[in-house]
C-alpha positions as CSV (number, residue, x, y, z in Angstrom):
1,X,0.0,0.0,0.0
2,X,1.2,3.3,-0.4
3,X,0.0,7.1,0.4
4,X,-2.5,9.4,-1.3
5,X,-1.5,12.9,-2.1
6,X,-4.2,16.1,-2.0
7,X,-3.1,18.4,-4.2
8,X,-4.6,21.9,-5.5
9,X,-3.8,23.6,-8.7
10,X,-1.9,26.5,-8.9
11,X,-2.8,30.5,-10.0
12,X,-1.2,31.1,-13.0
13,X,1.0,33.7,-10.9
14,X,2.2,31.4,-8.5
15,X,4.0,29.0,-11.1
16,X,7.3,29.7,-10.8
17,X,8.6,27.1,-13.7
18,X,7.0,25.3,-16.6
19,X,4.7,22.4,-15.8
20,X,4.7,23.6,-12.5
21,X,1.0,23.0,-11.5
22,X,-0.1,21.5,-8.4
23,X,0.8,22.3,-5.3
24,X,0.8,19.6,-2.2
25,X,-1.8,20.1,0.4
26,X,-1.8,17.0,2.6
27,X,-0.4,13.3,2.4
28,X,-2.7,10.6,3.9
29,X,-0.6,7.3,5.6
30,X,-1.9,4.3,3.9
31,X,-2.9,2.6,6.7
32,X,-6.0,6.1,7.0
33,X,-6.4,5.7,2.9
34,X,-7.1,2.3,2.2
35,X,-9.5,0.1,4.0
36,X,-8.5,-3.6,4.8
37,X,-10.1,-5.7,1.9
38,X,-11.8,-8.1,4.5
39,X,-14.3,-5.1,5.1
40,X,-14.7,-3.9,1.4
41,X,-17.5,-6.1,0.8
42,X,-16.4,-7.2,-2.5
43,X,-17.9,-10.3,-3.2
44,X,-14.5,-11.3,-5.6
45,X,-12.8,-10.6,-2.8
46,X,-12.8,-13.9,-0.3
């Protein structure tokens, strides 16, 4: 498993190179992202 990101996209003004668009406004652990799959309810899942 690995983190999710949150990220919000830039004002024009605040780029300060090209391709410079997001901006990083929280990193969620894994563990707080992803449920286990035993609780998914999948039925593919056993």
């Amino acid at each position: 498993m690995h983190p999710m990101y949150l990220f919000e996209v830039k004002k024009p003004e605040e780029s300060k190179y090209p391709y410079d668009y997001y901006k990083l406004v929280s990193t969620i652990s894994a563990d707080q992202a992803f449920r286990p799959m035993a609780e998914g309810g999948c039925e593919l899942v056993k």
